[in-house]
N, C-alpha and C positions, 0 to 999 in steps of 0.2 A: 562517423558515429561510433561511439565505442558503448558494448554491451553489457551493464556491470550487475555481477549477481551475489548479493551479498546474505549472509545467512546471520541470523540471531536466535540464540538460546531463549525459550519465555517459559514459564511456570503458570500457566494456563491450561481452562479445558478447550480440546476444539472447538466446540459450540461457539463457548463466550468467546473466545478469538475470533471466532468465524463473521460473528455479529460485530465484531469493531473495525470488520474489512471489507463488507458486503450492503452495509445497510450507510441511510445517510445520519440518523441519529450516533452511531456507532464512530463511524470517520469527523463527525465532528468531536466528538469525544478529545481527538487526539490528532488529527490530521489537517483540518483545516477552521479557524473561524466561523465560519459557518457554512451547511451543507444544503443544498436543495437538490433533491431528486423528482425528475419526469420523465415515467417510465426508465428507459437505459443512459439517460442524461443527468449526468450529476454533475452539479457548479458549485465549486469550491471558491471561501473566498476568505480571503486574506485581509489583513490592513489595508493594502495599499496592491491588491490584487483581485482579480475572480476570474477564473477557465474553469471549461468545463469540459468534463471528459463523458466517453460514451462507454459505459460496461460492455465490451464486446465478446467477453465469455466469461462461464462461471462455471463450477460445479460446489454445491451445496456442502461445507463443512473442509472444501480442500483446497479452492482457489478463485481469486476473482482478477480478471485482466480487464484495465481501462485506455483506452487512448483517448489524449487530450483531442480535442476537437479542429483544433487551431496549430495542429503537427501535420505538417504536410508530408512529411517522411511515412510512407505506410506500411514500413517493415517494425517502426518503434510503437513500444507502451511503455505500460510498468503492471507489474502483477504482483500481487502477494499468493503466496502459497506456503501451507501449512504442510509440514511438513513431522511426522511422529515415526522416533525411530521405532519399529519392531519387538525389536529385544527391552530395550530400557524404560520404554511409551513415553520416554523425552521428548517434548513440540518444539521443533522452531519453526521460522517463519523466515521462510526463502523472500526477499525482495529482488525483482527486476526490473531493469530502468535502462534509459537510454539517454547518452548525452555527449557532448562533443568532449574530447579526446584532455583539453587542457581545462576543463571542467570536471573533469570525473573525481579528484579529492574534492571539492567541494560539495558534488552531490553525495558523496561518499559522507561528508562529514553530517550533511542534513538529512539524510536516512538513519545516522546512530542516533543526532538528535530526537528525530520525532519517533524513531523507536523505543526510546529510552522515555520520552514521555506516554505512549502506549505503554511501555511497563508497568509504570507509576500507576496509571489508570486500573489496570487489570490486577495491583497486586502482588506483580510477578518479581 
């Protein structure tokens, strides 16, 4: 499994970021077709797809970490974290993921894509 952490530049406040990473009205916005959330389970679904992952940690405005449901590996997620430099209060938004080794450009390339659609969304 190779571990890939990819960072993007966005023009957003934390809040509103935080509410497009945390909430299921928000991830559908940008991330999947449609969302359902019960309690720490959220099922994502696609055209021609739906998993579901489990929120298994958060902290409020800084980061949310899910594991898909149906990943038997229990060292893998994916997390979003927000990240605001200090000096400049520039946001980006750290992505983590997990995926096999001769995969990793392609999830690479579908992380710019749907962050690039989160852009749109936000503004940014």
């Amino acid at each position: 499994m190779k571990k890939l952490e990819l960072e993007f530049p966005l023009r957003s406040s934390v809040r509103i970021l935080y509410g497009k990473l945390a909430t299921a009205n928000g991830l559908q916005e940008w991330f999947a077709d449609k969302v359902d959330q019960k309690k720490d389970i959220f099922t994502f679904s696609w055209e021609d797809d739906t998993r579901s992952a489990q929120l298994i940690s958060h902290k409020d405005n800084e980061y949310v970490r899910f594991k898909w449901t149906d990943d038997p590996l229990k060292e893998s997620y994916f997390e979003f974290k927000i990240r605001v430099d200090e000096l400049t209060g520039d946001v980006a938004l750290m992505v983590t993921d997990f995926c096999e080794e001769e995969e990793a450009e392609d999830t690479r390339r579908l992380w710019e894509h749907q962050i690039h659609y989160l852009r749109h969304i936000i503004g940014s």
